[in-house]
N, C-alpha and C positions, 0 to 999 in steps of 0.2 A: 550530524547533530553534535553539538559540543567543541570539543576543541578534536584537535588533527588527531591525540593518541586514543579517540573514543570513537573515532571513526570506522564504519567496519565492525565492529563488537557485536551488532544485531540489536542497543537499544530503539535505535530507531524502530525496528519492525515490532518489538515488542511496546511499544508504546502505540502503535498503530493498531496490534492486536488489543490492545486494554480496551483503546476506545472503541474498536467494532464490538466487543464485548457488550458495553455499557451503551452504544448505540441499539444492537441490535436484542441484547438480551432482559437490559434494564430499563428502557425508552420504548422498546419494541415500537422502532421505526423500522420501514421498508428498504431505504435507500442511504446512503452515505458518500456523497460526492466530493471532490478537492479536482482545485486546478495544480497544475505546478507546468515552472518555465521550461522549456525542453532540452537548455545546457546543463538541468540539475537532474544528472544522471546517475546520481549514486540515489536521490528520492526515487527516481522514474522505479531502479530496478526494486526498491522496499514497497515500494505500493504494489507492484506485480507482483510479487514474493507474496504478500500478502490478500492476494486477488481481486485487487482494483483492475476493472478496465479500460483503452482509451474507448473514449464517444467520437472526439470529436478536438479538434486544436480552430485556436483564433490563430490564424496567420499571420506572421509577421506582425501581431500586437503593441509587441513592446521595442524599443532601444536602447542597446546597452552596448557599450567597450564598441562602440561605429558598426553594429550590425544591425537587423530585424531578429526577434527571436519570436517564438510560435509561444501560445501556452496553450498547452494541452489540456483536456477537460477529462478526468477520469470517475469511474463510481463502483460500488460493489452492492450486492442486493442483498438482499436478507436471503434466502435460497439459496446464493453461489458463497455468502456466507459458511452458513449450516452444511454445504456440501466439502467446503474446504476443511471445517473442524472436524468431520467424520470422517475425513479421509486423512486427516493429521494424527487424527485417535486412532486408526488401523496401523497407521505407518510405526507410532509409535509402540501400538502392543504386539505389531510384526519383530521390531529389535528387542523386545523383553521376549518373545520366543525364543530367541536366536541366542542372546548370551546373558 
């Protein structure tokens, strides 16, 4: 996201968490779906980080740089939602025990 020195940093995933936020907490929708192409593998690992999962890829979809590439079709639910923040709120008041 951004240019190469902001790479890496985690705004991507925390930009991913605002809108699960305001999807699921403010919108109180069920679902939250994104495609993305399957050579953009620094998105791949931020959606998983963030508990998107794959469904399902269009094969060979698109054409780029003389190949086929897939896009993958990802989603997160409201429940694996709510199950990640609670488990993110444990993790973090496990390391305010500890130091």
């Amino acid at each position: 996201m951004g240019s190469k020195k902001d790479q890496g940093r985690g705004f991507g995933s925390e930009a991913i968490r605002l809108l699960q936020y305001l999807v699921f907490n403010e919108m109180n929708l069920n679902r939250l779906e994104l495609q993305v192409y399957d050579f953009n593998h620094a998105a791949i690992r931020c959606y998983k980080k963030c508990g998107f999962v794959e469904e399902g890829r269009a094969r060979q979809k698109i054409y780029r740089n003389g190949k086929y590439n897939d896009i993958i079709h990802m989603s997160i639910l409201k429940s694996e939602y709510d199950t990640l923040v609670q488990r993110t709120k444990l993790t973090a008041y496990a390391r305010d025990l500890e130091g």
